[in-house]
Structures are given as structure tokens and as C-alpha cells.
C-alpha positions in Angstrom: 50.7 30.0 102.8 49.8 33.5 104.5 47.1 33.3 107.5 45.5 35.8 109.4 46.5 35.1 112.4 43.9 36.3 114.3 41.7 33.7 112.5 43.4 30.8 113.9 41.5 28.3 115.9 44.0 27.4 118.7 44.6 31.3 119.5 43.3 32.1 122.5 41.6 35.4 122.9 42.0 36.5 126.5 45.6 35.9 127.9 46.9 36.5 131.2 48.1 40.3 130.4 44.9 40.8 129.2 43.0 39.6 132.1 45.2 41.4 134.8 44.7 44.9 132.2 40.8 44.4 132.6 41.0 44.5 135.9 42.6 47.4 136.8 40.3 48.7 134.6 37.9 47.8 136.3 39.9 48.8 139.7 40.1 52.4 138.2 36.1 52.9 137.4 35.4 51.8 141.1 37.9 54.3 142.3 36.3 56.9 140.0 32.5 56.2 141.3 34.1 56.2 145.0 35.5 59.7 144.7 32.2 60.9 143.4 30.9 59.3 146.7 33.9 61.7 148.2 35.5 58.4 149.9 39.4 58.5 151.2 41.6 57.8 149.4 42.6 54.7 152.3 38.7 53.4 152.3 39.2 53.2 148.5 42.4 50.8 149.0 40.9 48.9 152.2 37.4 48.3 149.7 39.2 47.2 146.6 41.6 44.6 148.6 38.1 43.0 150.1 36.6 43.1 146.9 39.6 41.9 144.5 42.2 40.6 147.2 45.4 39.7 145.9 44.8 41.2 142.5 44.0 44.8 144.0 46.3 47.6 143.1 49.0 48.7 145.6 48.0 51.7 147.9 50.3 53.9 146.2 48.4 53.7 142.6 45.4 53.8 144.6 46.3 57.7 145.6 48.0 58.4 141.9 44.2 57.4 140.5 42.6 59.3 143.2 44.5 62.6 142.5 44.1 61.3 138.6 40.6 62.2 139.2 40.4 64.3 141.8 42.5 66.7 139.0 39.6 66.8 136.8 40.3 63.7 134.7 37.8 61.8 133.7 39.5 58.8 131.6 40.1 55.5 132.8 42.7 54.6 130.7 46.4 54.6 130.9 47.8 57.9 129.3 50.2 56.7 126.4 54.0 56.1 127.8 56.9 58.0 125.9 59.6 56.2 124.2 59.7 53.8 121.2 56.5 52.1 120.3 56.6 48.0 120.0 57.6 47.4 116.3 58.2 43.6 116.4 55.2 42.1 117.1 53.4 43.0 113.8 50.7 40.7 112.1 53.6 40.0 109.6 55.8 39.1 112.0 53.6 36.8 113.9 52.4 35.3 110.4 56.2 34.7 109.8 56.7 33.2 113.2 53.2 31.1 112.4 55.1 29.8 108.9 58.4 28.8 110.4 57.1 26.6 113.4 54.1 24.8 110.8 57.7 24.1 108.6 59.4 23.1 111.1 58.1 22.0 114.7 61.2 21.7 116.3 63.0 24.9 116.0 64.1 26.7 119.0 62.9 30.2 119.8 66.5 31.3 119.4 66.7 30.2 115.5 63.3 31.9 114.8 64.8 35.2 116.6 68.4 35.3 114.4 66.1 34.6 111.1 63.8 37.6 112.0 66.5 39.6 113.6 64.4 39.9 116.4 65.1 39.5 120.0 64.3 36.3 121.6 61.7 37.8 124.3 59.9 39.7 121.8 59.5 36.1 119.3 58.8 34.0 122.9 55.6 36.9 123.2 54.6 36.1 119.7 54.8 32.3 119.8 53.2 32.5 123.1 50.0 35.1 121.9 50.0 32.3 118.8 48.6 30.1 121.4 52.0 27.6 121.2 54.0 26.2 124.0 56.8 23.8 124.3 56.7 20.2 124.5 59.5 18.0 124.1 61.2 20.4 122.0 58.3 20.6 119.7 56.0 23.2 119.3 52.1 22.5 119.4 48.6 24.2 120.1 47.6 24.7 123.8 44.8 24.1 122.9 43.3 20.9 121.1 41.0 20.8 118.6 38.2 18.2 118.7 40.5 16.5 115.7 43.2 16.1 117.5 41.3 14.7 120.2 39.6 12.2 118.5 42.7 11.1 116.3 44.4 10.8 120.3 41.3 8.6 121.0 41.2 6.3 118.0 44.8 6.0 118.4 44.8 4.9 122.2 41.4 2.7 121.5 44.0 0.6 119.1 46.5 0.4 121.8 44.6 -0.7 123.9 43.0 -3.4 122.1 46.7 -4.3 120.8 47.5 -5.2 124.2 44.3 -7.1 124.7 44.9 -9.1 121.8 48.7 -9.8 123.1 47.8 -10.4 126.3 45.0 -12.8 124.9 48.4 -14.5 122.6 50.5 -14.6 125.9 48.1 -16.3 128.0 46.7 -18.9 125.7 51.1 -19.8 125.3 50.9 -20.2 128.6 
């Protein structure tokens, strides 16, 4: 049963890495349009932390963009780092992970990691960019579809009334 995992509906799209990248992004254009406007490198840092508070960039990367453009260059993006690229969290890799927890909703991150031989951080990322989390040592969607809701519903409706009717039992014993 292969998936694209990209197509799943409890995947969410923007995660929390994703959010904090656009917005040094964003951080990076202002600084760009403020050196046009031949602003300090200081004013830069003191307008950024008024307009993004605790999510502006430190004072340091602040200069290291300023003399980024300063230099001549014009790109807002990161330049690529050196080193090995990221090889374990492939679309197979995730559609594997996907696979093992549908299979099997109780297996520990640790069990998924020795059967991939991958490390454990690298399968936690996946499971986590699948949109899963922990609970009760089973994995499930963060997210609920409107199914799941209304099987959650129907089911505590008939609890409910369950406990009505008992309570109806018990007090007419009484």
C-alpha cells in the first residue's frame, strides 16, 4: 500500500521550522531594503526587534547580512552549507515510516529506526513532518479528520445516554 505522502490529509503543511525559516526571510529582505535606505547596521537591529520582538535575529547576523549585502550580494537566501547532504528523510523513507506505524500503532521510534537502519532523531523528524505524535504509546494524526470527530461524537452521545438510562435503572431500584 504505497502513498504519496505528501497527499496525506493529517500532514500539516507549515511546521514550526518552516515558520521560524520564513521569517528570517523575511528578516533578511527588510535588512536588504534598509541598506538601500543606507541605515546602520544598529538601527537595522533596534527596527527588526520592534517589529518581530522575540523572533528577531541576534545583532551579530544582523551585521553578517548587512556586510552580505553591503558586498554586492543581492540574494536572500542561505548559501548552501558544506558537508553531507540529508539522505534519510527521502519520500521512501517516510512512505516506509508511514507503512510501519498504519501496521502497527504501537511501535516505538527506536524499532522503526533499527528496521530502517536509521538513527532515531532522523525517524522522530519523519514521524513528526508525517503529522504523528505520541499518545499513550500509540501513534495517531495531530490532526483529526471530521471522521474521526464525528465517530468521537456518536460514541460519547451513547455514553452518555448509557448512563442516563442506568441512572434512570438505579433510581427507579431505589
Amino acid at each position: 500500500m504505497s502513498r504519496d505522502v505528501n497527499s496525506l490529509h493529517h500532514v500539516t503543511s507549515i511546521t514550526p521550522n518552516k515558520m521560524a525559516d520564513n521569517m528570517l526571510f523575511r528578516q533578511r529582505a527588510v535588512i536588504e531594503f534598509l541598506i538601500k535606505e543606507e541605515i546602520p547596521a544598529a538601527e537595522i537591529h533596534q527596527r527588526l526587534q520592534s517589529a518581530y520582538g522575540s523572533v528577531c535575529m541576534g545583532v551579530s547576523s544582523v551585521r553578517r547580512w548587512v556586510k552580505h549585502f553591503k558586498d554586492g550580494n543581492m540574494s536572500i537566501q542561505d548559501q548552501p552549507w558544506s558537508g553531507r547532504p540529508r539522505t534519510a528523510s527521502t519520500e521512501r523513507n517516510k512512505e516506509t515510516v508511514y507503512e510501519i506505524i498504519q501496521d502497527d500503532r504501537r511501535v516505538t521510534v527506536d524499532t522503526i529506526a533499527r528496521t530502517l537502519g536509521l538513527r532515531h532523531n532522523a525517524v522522530q523528524e519523519m514521524i513528526e513532518s508525517l503529522g504523528y505524535r505520541k499518545v499513550c504509546a500509540r501513534w495517531v494524526p495531530r490532526l483529526l479528520t471530521e471522521d474521526y470527530k464525528d465517530q468521537r461524537k456518536a460514541s460519547s452521545q451513547n455514553c452518555c445516554r448509557d448512563i442516563d438510562m442506568k441512572a434512570m435503572i438505579f433510581c427507579s431500584i431505589l
